[in-house]
C-alpha positions in Angstrom: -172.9 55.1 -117.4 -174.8 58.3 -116.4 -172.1 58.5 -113.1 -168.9 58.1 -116.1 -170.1 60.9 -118.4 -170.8 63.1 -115.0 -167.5 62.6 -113.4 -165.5 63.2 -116.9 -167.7 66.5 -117.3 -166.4 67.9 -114.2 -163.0 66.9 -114.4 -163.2 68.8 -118.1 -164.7 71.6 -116.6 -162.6 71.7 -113.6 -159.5 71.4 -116.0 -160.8 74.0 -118.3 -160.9 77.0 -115.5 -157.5 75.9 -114.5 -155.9 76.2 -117.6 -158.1 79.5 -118.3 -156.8 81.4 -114.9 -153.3 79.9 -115.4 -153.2 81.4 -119.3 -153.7 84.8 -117.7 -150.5 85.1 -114.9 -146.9 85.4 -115.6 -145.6 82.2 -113.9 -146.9 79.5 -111.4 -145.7 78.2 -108.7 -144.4 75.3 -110.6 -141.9 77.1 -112.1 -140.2 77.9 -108.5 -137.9 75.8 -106.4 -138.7 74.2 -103.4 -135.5 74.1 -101.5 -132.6 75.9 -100.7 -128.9 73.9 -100.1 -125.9 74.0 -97.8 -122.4 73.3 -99.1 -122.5 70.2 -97.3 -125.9 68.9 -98.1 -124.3 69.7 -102.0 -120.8 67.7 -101.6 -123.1 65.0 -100.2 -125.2 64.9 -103.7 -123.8 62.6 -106.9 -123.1 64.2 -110.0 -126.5 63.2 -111.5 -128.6 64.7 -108.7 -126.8 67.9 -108.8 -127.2 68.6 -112.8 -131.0 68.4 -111.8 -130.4 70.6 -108.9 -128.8 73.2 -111.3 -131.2 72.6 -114.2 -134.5 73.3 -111.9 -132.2 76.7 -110.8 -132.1 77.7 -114.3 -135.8 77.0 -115.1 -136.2 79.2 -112.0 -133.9 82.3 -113.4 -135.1 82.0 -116.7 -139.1 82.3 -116.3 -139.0 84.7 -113.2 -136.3 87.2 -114.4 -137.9 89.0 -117.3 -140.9 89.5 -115.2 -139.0 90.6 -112.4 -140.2 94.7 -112.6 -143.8 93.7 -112.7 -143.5 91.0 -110.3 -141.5 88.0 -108.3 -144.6 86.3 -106.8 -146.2 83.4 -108.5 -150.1 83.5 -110.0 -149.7 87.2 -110.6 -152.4 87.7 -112.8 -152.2 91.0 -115.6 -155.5 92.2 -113.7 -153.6 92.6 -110.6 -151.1 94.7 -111.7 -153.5 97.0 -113.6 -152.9 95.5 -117.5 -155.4 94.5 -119.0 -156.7 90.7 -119.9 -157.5 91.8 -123.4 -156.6 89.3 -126.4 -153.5 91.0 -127.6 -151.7 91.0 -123.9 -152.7 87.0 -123.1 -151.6 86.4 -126.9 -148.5 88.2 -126.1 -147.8 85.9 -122.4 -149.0 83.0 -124.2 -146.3 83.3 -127.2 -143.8 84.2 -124.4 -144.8 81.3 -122.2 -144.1 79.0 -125.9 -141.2 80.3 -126.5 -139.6 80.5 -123.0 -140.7 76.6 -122.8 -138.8 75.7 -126.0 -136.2 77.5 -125.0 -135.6 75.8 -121.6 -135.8 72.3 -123.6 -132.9 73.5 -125.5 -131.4 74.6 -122.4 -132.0 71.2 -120.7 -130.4 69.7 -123.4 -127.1 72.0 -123.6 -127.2 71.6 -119.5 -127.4 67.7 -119.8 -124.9 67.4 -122.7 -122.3 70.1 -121.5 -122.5 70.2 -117.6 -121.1 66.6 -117.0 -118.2 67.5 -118.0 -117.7 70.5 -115.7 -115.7 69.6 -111.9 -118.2 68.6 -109.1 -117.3 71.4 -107.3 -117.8 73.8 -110.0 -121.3 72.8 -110.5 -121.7 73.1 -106.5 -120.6 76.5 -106.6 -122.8 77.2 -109.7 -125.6 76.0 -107.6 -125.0 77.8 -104.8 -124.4 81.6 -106.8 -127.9 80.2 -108.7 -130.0 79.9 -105.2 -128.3 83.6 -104.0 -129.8 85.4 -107.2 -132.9 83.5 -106.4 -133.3 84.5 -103.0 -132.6 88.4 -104.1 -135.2 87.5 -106.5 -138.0 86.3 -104.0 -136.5 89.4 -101.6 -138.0 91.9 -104.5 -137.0 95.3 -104.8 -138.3 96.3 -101.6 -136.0 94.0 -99.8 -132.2 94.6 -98.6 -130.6 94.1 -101.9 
C-alpha cells in the first residue's frame, strides 16, 4: 500500500512540473507535424486519410503563425525571449492557448463537415500549399524566404 501511494505521488508530481513548464511556452512540439508528403505518396492516400492530413496542417498554421515574430521553435518559453513569467503574461498565453483550442474544434468540425465535399485533388493541392507555408515557417526569418 505504502509502494501505491509512493508511485501515484511521483507520477502527480512528475505531472505537475510538466504541466507547469508547458503553461509557460507558446506551443509544443505536439502541435507540429511530423511529416512532409510527395504528390505521389498524396494520390496514393483515400479521401479519409487525407482530411486528417490537412486538418493536422491547419492545427499546425493556426498555433505557430501568430507567434511567428517571437518565435517558430517549439518550448519557447517567455523567459527566453526576454518577457517576463509574471501572472498577467502566462494569464494572457493561457487564455490564448483556450481560445486557439476551441477554435480549432470548430475548425475540425467545419474541416470534417465541408472538406469531403471538395475534389481529391483539390485537397492534395491544399495539402501540399499547407506543408510549403510550413516549411517557410520552420525556415524563420533568417532563412531564404
Amino acid at each position: 500500500m505504502k509502494l501505491l501511494h509512493t508511485i501515484f505521488l511521483t507520477c502527480f508530481i512528475i505531472n505537475l512540473s510538466y504541466t507547469q513548464t508547458n503553461k509557460n511556452v507558446f506551443f509544443d512540439q505536439k502541435a507540429m507535424i511530423g511529416k512532409f508528403h510527395t504528390i505521389d505518396e498524396l494520390e496514393n492516400l483515400k479521401k479519409g486519410e487525407l482530411i486528417r492530413l490537412y486538418t493536422a496542417r491547419v492545427n499546425e498554421i493556426v498555433t505557430i503563425l501568430p507567434f511567428l515574430a517571437l518565435t517558430n521553435e517549439p518550448n519557447v518559453k517567455l523567459s527566453d525571449i526576454g518577457i517576463k513569467e509574471n501572472s498577467d503574461h502566462l494569464k494572457t498565453l493561457n487564455k490564448h492557448r483556450e481560445s486557439t483550442l476551441k477554435t480549432f474544434e470548430n475548425t475540425k468540425v467545419l474541416i470534417s463537415d465541408f472538406i469531403p465535399y471538395a475534389d481529391t485533388e483539390k485537397i492534395i493541392w491544399t495539402i501540399l500549399y499547407y506543408e510549403e507555408v510550413i516549411k517557410k515557417i520552420r525556415i524563420g526569418a533568417n532563412g531564404n524566404f
